[in-house]
Biopython code that builds the backbone (N, CA, C, O; Angstrom):
import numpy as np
from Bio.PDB.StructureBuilder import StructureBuilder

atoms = [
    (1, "UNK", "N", (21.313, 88.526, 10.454)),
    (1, "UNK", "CA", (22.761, 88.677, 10.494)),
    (1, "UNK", "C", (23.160, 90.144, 10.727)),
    (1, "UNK", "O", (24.093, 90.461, 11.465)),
    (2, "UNK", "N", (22.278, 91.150, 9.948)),
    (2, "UNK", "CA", (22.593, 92.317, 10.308)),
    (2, "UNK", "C", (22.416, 92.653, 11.533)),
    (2, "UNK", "O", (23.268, 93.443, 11.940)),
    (3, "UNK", "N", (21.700, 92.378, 12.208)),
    (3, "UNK", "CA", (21.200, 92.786, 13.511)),
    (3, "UNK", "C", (22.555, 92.488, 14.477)),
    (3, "UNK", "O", (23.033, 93.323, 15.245)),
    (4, "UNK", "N", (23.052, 91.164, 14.281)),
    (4, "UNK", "CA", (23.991, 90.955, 15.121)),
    (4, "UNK", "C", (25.174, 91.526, 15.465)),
    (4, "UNK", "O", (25.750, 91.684, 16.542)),
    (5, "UNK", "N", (25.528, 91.919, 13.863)),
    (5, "UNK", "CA", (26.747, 93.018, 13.675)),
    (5, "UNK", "C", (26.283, 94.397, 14.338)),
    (5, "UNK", "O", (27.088, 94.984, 15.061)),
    (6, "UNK", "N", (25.245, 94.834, 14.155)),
    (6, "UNK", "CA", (24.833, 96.071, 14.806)),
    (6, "UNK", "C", (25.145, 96.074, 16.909)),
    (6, "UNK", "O", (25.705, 96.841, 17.693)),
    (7, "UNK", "N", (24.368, 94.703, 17.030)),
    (7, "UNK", "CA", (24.843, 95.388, 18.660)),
    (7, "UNK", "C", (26.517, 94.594, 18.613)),
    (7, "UNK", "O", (27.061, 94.679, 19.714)),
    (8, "UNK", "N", (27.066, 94.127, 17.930)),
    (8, "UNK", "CA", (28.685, 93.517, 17.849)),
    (8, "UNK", "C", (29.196, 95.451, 18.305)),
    (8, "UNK", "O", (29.594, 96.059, 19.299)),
    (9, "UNK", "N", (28.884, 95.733, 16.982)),
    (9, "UNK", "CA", (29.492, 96.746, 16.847)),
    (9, "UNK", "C", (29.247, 98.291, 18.052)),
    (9, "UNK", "O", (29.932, 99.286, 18.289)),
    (10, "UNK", "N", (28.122, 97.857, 18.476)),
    (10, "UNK", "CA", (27.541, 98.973, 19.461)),
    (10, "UNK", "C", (28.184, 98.169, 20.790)),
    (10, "UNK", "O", (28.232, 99.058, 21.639)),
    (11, "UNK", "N", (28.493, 97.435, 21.153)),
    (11, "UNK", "CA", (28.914, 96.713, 22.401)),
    (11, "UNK", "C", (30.652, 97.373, 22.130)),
    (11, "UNK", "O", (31.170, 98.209, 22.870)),
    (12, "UNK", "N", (31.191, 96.875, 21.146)),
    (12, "UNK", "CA", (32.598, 97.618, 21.018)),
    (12, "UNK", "C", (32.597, 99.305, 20.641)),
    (12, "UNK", "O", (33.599, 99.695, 20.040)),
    (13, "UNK", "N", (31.846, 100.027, 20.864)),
    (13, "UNK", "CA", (31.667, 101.512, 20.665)),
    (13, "UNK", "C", (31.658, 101.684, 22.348)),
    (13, "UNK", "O", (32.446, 102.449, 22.904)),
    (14, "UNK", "N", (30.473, 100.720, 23.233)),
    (14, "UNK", "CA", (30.696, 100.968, 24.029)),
    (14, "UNK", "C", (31.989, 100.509, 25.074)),
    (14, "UNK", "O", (32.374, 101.060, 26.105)),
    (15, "UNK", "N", (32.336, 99.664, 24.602)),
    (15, "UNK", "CA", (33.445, 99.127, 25.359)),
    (15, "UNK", "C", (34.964, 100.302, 25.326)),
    (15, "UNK", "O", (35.694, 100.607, 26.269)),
    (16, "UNK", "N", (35.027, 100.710, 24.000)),
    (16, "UNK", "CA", (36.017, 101.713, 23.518)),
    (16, "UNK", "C", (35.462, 102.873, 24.726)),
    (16, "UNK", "O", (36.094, 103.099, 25.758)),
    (17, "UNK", "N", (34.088, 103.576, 24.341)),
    (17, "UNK", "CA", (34.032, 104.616, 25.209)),
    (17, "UNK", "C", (34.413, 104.568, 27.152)),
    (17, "UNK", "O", (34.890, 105.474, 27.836)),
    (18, "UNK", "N", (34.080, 103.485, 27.485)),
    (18, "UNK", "CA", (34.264, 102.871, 29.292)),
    (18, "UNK", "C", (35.875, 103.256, 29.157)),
    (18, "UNK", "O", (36.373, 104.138, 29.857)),
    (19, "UNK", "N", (36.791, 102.343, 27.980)),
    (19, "UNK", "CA", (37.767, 102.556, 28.299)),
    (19, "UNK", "C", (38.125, 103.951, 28.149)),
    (19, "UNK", "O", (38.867, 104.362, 29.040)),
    (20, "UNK", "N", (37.773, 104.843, 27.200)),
    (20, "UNK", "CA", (38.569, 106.275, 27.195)),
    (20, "UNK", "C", (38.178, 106.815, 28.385)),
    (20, "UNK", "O", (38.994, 107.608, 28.856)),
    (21, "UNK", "N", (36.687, 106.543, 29.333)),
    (21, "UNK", "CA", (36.870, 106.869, 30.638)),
    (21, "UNK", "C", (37.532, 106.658, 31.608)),
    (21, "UNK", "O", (37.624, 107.391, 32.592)),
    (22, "UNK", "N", (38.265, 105.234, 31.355)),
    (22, "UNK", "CA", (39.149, 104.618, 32.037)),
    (22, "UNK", "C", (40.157, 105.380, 32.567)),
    (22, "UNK", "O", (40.527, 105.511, 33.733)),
    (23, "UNK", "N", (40.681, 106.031, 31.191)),
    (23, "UNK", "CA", (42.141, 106.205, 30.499)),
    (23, "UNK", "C", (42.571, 107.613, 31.129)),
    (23, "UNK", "O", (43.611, 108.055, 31.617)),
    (24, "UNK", "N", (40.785, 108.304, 30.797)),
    (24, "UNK", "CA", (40.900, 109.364, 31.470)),
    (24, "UNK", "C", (41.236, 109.735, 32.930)),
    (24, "UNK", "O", (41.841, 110.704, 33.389)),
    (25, "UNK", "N", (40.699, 108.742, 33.476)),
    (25, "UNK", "CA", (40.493, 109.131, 35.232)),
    (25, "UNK", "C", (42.194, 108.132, 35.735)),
    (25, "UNK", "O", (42.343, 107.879, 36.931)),
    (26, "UNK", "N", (42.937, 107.826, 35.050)),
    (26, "UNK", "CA", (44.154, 107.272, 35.279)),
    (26, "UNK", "C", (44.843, 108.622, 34.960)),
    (26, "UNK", "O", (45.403, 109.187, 35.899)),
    (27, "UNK", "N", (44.863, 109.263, 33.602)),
    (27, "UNK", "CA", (45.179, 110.230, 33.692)),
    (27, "UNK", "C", (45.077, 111.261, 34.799)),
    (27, "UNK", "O", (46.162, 111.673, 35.210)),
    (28, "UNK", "N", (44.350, 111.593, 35.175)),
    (28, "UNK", "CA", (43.715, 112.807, 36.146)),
    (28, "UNK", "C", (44.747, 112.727, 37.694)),
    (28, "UNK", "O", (45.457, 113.356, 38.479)),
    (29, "UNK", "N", (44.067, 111.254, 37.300)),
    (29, "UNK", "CA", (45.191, 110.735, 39.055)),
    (29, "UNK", "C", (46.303, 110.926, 39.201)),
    (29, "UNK", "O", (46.834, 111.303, 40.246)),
    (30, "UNK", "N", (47.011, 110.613, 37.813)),
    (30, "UNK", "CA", (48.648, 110.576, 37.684)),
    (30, "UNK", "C", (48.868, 111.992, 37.871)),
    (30, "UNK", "O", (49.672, 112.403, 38.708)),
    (31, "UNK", "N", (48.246, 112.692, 37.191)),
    (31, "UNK", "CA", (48.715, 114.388, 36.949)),
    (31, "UNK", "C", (48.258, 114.776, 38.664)),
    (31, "UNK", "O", (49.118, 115.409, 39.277)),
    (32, "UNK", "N", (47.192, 114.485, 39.302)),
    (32, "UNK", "CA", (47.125, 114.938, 40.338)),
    (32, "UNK", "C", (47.954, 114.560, 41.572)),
    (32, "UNK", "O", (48.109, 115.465, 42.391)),
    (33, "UNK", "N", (48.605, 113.172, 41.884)),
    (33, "UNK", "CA", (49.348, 112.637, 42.199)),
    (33, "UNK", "C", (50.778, 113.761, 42.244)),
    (33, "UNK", "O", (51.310, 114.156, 43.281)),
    (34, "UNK", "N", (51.299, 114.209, 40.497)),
    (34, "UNK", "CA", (52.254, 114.531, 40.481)),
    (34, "UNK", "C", (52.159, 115.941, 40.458)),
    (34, "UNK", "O", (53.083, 116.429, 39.805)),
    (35, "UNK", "N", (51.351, 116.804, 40.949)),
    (35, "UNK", "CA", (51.197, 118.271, 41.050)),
    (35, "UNK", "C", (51.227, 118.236, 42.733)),
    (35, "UNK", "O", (52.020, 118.906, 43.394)),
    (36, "UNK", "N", (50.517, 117.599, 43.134)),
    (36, "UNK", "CA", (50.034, 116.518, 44.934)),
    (36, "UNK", "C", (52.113, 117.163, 45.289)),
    (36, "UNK", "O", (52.532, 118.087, 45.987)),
    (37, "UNK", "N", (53.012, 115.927, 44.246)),
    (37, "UNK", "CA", (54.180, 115.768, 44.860)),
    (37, "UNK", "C", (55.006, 116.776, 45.036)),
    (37, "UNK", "O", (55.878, 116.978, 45.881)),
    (38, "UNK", "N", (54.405, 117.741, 43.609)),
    (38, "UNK", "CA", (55.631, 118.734, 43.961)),
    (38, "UNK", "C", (55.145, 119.808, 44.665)),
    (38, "UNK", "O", (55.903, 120.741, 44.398)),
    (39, "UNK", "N", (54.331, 120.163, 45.384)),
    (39, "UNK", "CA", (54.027, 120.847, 46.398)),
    (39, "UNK", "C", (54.458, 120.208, 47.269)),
    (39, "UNK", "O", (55.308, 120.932, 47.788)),
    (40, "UNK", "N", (54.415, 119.049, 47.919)),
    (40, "UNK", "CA", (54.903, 118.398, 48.846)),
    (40, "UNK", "C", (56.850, 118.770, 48.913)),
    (40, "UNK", "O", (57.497, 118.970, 49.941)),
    (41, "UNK", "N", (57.173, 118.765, 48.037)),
    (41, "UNK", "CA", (58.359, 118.906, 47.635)),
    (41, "UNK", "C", (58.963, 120.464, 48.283)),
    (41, "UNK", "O", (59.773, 120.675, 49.185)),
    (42, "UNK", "N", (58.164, 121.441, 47.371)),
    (42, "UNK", "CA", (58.432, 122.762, 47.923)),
    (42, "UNK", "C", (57.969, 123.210, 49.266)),
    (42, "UNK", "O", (58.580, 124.111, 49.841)),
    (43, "UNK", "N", (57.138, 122.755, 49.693)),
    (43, "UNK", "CA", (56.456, 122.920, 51.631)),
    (43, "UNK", "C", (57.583, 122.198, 52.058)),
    (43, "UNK", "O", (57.973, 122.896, 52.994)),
    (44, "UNK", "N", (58.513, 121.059, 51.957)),
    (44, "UNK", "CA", (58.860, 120.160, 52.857)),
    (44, "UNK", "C", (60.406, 121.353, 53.558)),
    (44, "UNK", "O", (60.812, 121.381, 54.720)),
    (45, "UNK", "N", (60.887, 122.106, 52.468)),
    (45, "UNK", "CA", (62.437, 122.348, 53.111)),
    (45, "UNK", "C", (61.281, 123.643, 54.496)),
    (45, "UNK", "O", (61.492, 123.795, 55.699)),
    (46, "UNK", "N", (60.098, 124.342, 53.563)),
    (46, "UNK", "CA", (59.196, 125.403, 54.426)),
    (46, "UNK", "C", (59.697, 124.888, 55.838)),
    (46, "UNK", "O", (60.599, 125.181, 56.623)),
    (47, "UNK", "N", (58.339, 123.692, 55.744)),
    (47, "UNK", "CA", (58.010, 123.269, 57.252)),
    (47, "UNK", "C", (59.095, 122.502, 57.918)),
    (47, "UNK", "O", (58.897, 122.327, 59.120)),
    (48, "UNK", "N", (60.230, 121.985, 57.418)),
    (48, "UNK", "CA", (61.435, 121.735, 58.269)),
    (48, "UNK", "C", (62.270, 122.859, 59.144)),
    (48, "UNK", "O", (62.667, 122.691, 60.297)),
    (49, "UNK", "N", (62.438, 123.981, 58.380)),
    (49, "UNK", "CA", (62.899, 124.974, 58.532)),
    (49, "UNK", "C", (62.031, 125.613, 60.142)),
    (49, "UNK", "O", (62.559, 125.862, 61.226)),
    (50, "UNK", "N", (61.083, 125.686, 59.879)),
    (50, "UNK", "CA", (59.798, 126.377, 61.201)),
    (50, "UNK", "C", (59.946, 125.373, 61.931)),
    (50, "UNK", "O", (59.869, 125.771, 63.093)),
    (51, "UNK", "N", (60.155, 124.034, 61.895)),
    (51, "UNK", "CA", (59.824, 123.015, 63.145)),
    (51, "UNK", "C", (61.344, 123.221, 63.856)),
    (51, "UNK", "O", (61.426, 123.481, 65.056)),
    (52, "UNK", "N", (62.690, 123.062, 62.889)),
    (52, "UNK", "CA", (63.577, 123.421, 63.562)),
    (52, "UNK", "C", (63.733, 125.264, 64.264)),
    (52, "UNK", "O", (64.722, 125.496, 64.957)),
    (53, "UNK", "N", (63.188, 125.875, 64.124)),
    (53, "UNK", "CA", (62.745, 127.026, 65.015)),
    (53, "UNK", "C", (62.030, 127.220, 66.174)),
    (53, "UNK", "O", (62.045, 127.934, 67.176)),
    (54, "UNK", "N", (61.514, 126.489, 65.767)),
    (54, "UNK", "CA", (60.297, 125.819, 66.881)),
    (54, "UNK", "C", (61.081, 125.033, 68.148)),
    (54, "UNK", "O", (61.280, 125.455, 69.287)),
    (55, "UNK", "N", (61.317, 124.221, 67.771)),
    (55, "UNK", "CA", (62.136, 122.603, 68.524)),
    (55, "UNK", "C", (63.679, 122.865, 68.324)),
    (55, "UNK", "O", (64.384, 121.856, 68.353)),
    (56, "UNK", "N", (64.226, 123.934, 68.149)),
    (56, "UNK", "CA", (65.870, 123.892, 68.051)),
    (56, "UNK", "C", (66.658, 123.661, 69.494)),
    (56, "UNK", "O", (67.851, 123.961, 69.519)),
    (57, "UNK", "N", (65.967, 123.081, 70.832)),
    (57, "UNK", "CA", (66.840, 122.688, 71.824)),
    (57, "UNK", "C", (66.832, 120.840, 71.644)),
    (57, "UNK", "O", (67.648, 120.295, 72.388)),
    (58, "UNK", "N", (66.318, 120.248, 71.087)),
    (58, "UNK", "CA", (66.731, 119.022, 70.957)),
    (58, "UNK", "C", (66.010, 118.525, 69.094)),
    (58, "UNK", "O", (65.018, 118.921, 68.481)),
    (59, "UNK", "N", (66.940, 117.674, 68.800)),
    (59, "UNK", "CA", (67.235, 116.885, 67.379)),
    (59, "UNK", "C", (65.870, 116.098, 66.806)),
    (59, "UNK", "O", (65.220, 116.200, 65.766)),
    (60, "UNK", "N", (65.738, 115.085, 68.263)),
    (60, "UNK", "CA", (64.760, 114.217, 68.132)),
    (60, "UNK", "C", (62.939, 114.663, 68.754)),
    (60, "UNK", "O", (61.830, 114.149, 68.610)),
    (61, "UNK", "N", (63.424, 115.739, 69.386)),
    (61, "UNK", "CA", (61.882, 116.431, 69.499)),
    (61, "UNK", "C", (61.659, 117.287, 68.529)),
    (61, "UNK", "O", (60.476, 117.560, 68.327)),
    (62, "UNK", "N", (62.716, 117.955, 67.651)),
    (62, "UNK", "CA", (62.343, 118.204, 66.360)),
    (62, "UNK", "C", (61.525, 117.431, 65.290)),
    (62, "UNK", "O", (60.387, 117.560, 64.839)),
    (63, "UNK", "N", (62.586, 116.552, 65.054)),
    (63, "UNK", "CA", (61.854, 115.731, 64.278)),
    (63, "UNK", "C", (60.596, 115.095, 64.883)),
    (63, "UNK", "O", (59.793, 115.115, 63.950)),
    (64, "UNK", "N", (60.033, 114.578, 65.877)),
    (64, "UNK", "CA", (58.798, 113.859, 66.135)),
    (64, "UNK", "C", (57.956, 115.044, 66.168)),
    (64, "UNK", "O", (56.753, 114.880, 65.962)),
    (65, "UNK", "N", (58.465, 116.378, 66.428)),
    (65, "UNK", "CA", (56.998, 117.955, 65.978)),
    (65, "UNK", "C", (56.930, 117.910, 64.887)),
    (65, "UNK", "O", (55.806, 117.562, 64.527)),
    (66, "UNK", "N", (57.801, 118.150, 63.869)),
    (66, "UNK", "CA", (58.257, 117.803, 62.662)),
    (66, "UNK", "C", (56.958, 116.720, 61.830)),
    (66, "UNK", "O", (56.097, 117.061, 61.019)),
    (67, "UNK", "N", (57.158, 115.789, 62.225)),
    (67, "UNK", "CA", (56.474, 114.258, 61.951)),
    (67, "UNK", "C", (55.016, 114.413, 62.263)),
    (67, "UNK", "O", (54.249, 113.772, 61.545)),
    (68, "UNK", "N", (54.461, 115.221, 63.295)),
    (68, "UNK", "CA", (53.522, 115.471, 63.819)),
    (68, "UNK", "C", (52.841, 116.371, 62.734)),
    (68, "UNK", "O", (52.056, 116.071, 61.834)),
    (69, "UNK", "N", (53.538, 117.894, 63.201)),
    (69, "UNK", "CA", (53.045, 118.735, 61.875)),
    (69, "UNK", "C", (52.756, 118.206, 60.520)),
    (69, "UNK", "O", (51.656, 118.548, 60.087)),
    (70, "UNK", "N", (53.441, 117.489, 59.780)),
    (70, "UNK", "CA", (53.235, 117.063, 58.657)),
    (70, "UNK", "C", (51.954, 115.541, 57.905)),
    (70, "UNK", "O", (51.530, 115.045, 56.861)),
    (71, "UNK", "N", (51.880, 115.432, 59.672)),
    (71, "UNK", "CA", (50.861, 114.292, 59.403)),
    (71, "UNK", "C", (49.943, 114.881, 59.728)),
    (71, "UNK", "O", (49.001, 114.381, 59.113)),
    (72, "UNK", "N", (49.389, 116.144, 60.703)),
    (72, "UNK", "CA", (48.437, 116.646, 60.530)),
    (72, "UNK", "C", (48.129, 117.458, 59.655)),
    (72, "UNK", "O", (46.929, 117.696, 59.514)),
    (73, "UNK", "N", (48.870, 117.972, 59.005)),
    (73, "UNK", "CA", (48.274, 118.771, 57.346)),
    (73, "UNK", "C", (48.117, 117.010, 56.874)),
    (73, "UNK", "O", (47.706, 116.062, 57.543)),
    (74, "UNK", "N", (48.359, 117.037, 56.207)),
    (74, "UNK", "CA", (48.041, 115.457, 55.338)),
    (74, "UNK", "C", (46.504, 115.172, 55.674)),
    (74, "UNK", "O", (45.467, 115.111, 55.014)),
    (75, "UNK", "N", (46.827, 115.037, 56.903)),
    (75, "UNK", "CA", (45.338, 114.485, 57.218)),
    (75, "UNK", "C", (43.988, 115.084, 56.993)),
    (75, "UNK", "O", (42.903, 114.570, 56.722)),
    (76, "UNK", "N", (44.455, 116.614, 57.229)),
    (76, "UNK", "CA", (43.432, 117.825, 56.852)),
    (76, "UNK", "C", (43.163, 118.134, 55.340)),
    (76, "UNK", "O", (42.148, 118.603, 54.825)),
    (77, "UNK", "N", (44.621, 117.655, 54.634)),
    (77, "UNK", "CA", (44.094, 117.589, 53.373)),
    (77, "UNK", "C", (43.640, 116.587, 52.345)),
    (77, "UNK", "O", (43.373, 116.759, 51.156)),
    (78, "UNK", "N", (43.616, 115.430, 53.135)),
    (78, "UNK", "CA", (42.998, 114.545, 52.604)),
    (78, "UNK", "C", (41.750, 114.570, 52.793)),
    (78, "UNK", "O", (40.999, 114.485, 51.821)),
    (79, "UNK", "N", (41.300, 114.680, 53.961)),
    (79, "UNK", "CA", (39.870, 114.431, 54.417)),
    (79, "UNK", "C", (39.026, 116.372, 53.604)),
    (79, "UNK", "O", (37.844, 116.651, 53.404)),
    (80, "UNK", "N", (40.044, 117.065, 53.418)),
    (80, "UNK", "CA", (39.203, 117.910, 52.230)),
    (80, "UNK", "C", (39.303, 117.525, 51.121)),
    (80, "UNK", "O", (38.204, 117.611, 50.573)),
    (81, "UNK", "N", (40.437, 116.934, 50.141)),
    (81, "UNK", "CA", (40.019, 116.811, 49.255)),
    (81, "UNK", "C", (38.806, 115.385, 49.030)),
    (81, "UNK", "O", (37.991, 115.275, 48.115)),
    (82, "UNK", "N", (38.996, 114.606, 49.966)),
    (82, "UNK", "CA", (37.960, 113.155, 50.061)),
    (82, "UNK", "C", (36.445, 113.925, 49.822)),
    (82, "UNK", "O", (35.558, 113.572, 49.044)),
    (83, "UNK", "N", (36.452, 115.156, 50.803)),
    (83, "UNK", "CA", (35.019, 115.780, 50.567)),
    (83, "UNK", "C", (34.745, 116.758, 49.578)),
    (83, "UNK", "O", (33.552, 117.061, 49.601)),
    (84, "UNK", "N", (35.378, 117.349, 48.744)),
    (84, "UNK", "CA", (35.127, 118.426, 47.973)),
    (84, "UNK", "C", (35.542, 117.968, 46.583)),
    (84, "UNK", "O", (34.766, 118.173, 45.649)),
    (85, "UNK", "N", (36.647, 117.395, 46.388)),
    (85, "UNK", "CA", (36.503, 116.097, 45.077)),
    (85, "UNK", "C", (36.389, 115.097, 44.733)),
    (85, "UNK", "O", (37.272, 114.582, 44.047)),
    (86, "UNK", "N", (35.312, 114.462, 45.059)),
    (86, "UNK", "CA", (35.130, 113.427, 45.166)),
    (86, "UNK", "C", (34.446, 113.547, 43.507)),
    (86, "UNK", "O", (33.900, 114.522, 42.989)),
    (87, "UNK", "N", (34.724, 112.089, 42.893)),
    (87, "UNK", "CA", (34.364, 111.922, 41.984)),
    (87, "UNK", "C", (33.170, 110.790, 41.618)),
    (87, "UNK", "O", (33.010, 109.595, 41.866)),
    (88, "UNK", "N", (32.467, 111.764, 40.933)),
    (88, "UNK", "CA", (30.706, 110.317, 41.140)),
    (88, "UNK", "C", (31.122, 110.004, 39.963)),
    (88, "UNK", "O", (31.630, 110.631, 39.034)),
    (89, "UNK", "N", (30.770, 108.732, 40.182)),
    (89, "UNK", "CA", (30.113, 107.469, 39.076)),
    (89, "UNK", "C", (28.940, 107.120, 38.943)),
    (89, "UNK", "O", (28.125, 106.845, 39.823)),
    (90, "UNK", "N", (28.767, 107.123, 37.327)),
    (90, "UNK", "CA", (27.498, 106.849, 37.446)),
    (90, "UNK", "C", (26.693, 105.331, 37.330)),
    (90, "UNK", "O", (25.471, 105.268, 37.472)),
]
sb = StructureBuilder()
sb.init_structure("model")
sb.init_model(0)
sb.init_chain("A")
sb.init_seg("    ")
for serial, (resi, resn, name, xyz) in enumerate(atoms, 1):
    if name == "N":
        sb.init_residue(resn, " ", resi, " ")
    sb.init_atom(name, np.array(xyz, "f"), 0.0, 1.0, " ", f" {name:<3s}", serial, name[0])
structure = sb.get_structure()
């Protein structure tokens, strides 16, 4: 009987610990997510500002350089952070 309570109890030690890893890496995301946004936030009036400098003889070729520029950073910074933080599991 003792024995059983022992891995009872070691199965819920481990189950508790998976989840605080869980809990953790939800955490991490959220905070990174929301540090992610507000840079996005403060670059966005930046790089509007330069594209309309750039493109100030028409509205809609602004905006599609505009649209352009901003999807190619994105892209550059995704595919760095995909490679430089990537997170192992073990």
């Amino acid at each position: 009987m003792k024995e059983k309570e022992k891995t009872h109890a070691q199965k819920v030690k481990e189950k508790a610990k998976k989840l605080n890893r869980e809990v953790k890496k939800a955490l991490y995301t959220a905070f990174l997510a929301a540090f992610g946004f507000l840079i996005a936030l403060v670059w966005r009036d930046v790089i509007q500002s330069w594209v309309e400098k750039i493109s100030a003889t028409s509205p809609v070729q602004g905006q599609l350089v505009g649209a352009l520029i901003v999807t190619f950073i994105c892209v550059l910074g995704i595919l760095i952070v995909t490679k430089f933080l990537q997170v192992k599991e073990k």
